[in-house]
C-alpha positions, 0 to 999 in steps of 0.5 A: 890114134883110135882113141883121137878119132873116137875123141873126134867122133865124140865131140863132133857128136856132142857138139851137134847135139848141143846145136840142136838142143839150142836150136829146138829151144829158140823154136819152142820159144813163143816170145819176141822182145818188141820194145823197140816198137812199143816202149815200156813208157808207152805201154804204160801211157797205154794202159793209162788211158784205157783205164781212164777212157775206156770201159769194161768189157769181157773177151775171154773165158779166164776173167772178166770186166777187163778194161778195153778201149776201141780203137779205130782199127783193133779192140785193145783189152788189159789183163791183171798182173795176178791171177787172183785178180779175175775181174781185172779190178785196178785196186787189187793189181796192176796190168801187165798184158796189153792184147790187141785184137782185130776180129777181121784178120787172120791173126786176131790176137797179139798179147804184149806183157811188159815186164816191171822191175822185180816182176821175174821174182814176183812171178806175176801172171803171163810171165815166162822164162828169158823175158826180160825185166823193163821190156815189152814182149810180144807172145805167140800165144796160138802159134801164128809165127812171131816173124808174121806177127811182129810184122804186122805189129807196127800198123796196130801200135801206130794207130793206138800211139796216134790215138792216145796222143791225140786225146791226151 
């Protein structure tokens, strides 16, 4: 009878902690899939036509010259797929980080990173652990909160969407 109750005891015990564990990973982790709002097609349409119509501009201290396109409610800039690439130059590398930035909100910045088909293995830039191949993510990079964030994603990729398919 003792040992069943310590049995008892014991799995309630690891049971619980596993919990925690489990929950204590899905808080440290920053990143939401939104492909639901921005497809991975349409962040490649994006990316196309700030290439083509946008210019250089630097914004952060890691790089310069990154592509950018004004849009009529946010600045919209591109990151290299590698980090060797620090002045975001198309021939060397691709672009697998989209940050919106409005410089009038209290969040001011959303970085989206699409994942391409073999990109995990490559371990390209801004790439973490559980994104998934063939999806776009949002990443809470200064710790905003993703629900806050991905709420007020749609306003942002509803303008850029307008945009893009206006002038192409």
């Amino acid at each position: 009878m003792k040992i069943e109750i310590l049995l008892f005891v014991f799995l309630i015990n690891f049971s619980s902690s596993s919990i925690m564990r489990q929950k204590k990973e899905i808080l440290d982790k920053n990143f939401v899939d939104v492909s639901d709002f921005i497809s991975p097609k349409e962040f490649e349409k994006t990316k196309e036509f700030i290439l083509k119509k946008g210019r250089k501009m630097t914004y952060r201290n890691i790089d310069s010259d990154n592509p950018h396109y004004k849009f009529s409610n946010c600045d919209v800039y591109l990151g290299a797929d590698i980090s060797r690439n620090i002045n975001n130059n198309p021939e060397v590398s691709d672009f697998n980080q989209l940050t919106i930035v409005d410089w009038d909100s209290k969040i001011k910045y959303y970085e989206l990173i699409i994942v391409r088909k073999g990109d995990l293995k490559a371990e390209k830039a801004w790439l973490q652990k559980e994104m998934i191949e063939q999806h776009v993510h949002l990443v809470d990079i200064y710790g905003k909160g993703l629900d806050l964030m991905k709420n007020n994603l749609p306003s942002y990729l509803t303008q850029i969407k307008k945009e893009v398919t206006a002038t192409n």
